[in-house]
N, C-alpha and C positions, 0 to 999 in steps of 0.2 A: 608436448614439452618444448617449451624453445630451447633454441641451440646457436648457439654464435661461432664464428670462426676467423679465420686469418690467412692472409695468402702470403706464400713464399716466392716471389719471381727472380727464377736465376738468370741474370744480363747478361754474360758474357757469353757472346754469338756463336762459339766452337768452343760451349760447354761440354763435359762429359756428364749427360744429362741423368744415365742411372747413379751414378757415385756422387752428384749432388745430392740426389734423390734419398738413395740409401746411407749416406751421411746424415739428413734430415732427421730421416727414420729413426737412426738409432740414437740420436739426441733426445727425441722425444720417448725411446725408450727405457734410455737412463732416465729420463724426471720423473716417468711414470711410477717406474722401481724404489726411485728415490720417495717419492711423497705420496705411494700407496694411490696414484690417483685411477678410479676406473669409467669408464666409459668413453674415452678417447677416442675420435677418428679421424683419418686421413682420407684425402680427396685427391683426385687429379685432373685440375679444372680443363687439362689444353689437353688432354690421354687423346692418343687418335691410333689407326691402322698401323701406321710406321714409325711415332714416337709415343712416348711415355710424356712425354710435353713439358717446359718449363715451367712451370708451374706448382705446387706442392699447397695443398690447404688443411690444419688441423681444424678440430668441429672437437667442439665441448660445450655441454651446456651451462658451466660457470666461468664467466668474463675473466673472472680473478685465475683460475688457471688456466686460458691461454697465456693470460697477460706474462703469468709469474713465467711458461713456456718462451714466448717470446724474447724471456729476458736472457736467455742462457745464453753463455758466452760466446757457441758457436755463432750464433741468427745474429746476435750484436757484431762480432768481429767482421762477418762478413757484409754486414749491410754496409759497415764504417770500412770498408776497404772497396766498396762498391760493387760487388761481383753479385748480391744481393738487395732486392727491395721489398722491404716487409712492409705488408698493410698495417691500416688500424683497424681492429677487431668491430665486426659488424653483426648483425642477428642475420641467421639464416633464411632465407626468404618461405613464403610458407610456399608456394608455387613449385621451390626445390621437392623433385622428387627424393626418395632416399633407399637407399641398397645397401644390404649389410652382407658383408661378407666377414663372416669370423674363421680365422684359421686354427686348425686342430692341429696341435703342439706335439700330441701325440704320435697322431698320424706322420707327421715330416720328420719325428725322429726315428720310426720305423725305417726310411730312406735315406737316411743319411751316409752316407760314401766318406769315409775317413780317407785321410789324403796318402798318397800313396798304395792305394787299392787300383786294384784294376777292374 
């Protein structure tokens, strides 16, 4: 199956790299929610020992929804204030390996720590 994607690179050098990151995320969470869309995934092109990396990549197999993803007002705002540079959507290379990791929703709500618990 091909699969295309796009990269998010956050510029500004004394970024706070997970809370771009997990801002990312839950943009793409909303759209997901929003337009029923499935098979979505994220990538972490720069992930290394000591960061999570600037970096941020969605992977969908239809062009038209990265595109319509890309368009949301957070990824626009930010590329036009400059603290972000979003690609142009490219095909996946076949040479890319690929790992799936799915998280069980279930399971983390089992551990969830309500605030104020000790």
């Amino acid at each position: 199956m091909q699969r295309y994607y796009f990269t998010v690179n956050f510029l500004p050098k004394q970024a706070n790299l997970a809370l771009l990151t997990g801002r990312c995320i839950s943009i793409m969470h909303g759209f997901i929610l929003k337009h029923n869309i499935e098979g979505m995934g994220v990538t972490f092109p720069a992930w290394s020992d000591s960061s999570i990396g600037n970096v941020i990549a969605f992977v969908h197999k239809d062009m038209e929804v990265l595109n319509n993803l890309k368009e949301q007002a957070y990824f626009v705002d930010m590329q036009d204030c400059g603290f972000f540079k979003i690609s142009q959507i490219s095909t996946v290379p076949d040479s890319c390996q690929e790992v799936r990791f799915i998280r069980n929703q279930s399971v983390a709500k089992i551990f969830q720590v309500k605030v104020g618990e000790d």
